[in-house]
C-alpha positions in Angstrom: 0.0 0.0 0.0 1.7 3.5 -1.0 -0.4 6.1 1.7 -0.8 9.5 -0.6 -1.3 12.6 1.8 -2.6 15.5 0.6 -2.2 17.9 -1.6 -2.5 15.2 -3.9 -5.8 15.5 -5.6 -8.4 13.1 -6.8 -11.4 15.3 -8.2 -14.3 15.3 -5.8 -16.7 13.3 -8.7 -14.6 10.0 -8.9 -15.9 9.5 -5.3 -17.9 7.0 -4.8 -19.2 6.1 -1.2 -20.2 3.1 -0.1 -23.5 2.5 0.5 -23.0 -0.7 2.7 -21.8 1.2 5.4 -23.5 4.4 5.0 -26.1 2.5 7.5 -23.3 2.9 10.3 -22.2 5.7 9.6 -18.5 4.1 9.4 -18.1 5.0 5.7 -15.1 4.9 3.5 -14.6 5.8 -0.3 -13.0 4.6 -3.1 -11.8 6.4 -6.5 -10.0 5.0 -9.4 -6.7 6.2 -10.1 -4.1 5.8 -12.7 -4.3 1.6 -12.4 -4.7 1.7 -8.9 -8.1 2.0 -6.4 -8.1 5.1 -3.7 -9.3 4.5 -0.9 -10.2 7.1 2.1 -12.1 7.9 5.4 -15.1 9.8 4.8 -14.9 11.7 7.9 -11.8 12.6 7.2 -10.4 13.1 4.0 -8.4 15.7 4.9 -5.6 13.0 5.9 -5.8 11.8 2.3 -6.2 8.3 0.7 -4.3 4.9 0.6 -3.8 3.8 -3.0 -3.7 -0.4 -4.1 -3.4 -2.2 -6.7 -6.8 -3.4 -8.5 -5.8 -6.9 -7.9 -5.4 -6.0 -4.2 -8.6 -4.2 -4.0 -10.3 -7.1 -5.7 -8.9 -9.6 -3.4 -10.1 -7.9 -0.7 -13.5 -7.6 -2.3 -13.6 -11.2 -2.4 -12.7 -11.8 1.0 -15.0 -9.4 2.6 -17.8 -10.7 0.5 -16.7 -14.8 1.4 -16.8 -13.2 5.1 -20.2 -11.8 4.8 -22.1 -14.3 2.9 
């Protein structure tokens, strides 16, 4: 994981919240950058995002989802 603080910028529309936990109000974000997957805290963005692979983020995917079923 390579941790990108800010300034580095990631326009505000490539956002995209998750809805799962919206409910807990525990949400996180993720963006696509540049062959990789951003991820951040949506309460607080101003410490920036955490950047992975898309094979990491997938694998992860699949592990939460294995984890949930």
């Amino acid at each position: 994981m390579t941790h990108i603080p800010p300034p580095t910028q990631i326009p505000a529309d490539a956002w995209i919240t998750s809805t799962y936990s919206a409910a807990n109000n525990e949400c996180v974000e993720v963006a696509l950058a540049r062959s990789a997957v951003a991820v951040r805290d949506t309460k607080n963005r101003q410490r920036g995002h955490t950047l992975v692979s898309p094979t990491a983020w997938a694998a992860f995917l699949d592990l939460v989802s294995a984890n949930t079923a």
